[in-house]
C-alpha positions as CSV (number, residue, x, y, z in Angstrom):
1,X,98.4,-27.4,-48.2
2,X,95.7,-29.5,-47.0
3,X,93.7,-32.0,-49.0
4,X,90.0,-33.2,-48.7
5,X,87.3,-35.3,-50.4
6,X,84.2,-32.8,-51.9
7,X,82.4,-35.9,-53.3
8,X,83.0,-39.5,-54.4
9,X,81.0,-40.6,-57.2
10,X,79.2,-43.5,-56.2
11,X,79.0,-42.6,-53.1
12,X,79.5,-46.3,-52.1
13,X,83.2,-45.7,-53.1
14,X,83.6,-43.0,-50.4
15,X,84.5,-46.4,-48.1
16,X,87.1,-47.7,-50.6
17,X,89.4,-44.8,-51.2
18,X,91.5,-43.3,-48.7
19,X,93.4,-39.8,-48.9
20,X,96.0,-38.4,-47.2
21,X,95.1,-35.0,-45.5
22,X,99.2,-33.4,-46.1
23,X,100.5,-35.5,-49.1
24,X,97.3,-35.9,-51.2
25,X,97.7,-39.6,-52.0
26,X,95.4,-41.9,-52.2
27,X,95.5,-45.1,-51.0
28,X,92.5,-48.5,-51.4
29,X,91.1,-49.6,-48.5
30,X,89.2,-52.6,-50.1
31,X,88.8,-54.7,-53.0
32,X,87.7,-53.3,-56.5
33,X,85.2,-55.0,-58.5
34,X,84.1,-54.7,-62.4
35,X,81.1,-56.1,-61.9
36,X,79.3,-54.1,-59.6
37,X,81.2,-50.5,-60.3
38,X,83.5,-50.1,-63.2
39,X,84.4,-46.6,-62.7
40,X,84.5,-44.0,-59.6
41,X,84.7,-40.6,-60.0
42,X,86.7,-38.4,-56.6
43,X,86.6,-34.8,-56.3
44,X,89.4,-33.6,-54.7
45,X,90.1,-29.6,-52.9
46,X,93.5,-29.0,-51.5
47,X,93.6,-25.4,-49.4
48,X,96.9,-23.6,-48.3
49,X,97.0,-22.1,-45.1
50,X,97.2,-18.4,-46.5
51,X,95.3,-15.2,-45.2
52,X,92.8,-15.8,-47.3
53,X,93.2,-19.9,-47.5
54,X,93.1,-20.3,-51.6
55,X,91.2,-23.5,-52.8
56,X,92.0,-25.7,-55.9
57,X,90.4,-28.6,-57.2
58,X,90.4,-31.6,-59.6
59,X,88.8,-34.5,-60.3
60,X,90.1,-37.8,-60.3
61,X,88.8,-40.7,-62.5
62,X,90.1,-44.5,-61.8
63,X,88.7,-46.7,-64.1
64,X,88.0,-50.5,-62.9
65,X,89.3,-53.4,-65.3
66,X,88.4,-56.3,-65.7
67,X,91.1,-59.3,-65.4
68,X,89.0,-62.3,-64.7
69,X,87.8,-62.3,-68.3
């Protein structure tokens, strides 16, 4: 199975997350912040490597808090 992106919601956090093609994790590659985005919204497909491929998808949500306050 193979993993991809389809869409980060905003599209500035496409920069921030990082996913793993084989194991599907994902991984930050920068700081988080509450104050400018407080959620992000990533569309995920994974694909086997059958004859037809077959194609899933979900939608992860990670929700930003706030710790300063």
């Amino acid at each position: 199975i193979t993993f991809s992106v389809s869409t980060v919601f905003p599209p500035e956090g496409l920069s921030l997350f990082r996913l793993n093609a084989k194991t599907g994790g994902i991984r930050l590659t920068g700081a988080l912040d509450f104050e400018d985005v407080r959620s992000y919204e990533i569309e995920i497909e994974a694909t086997d490597q059958g004859n037809p491929p077959l194609s899933g998808d979900c939608k992860v949500v990670v929700e930003v808090v706030d710790v300063n306050d």
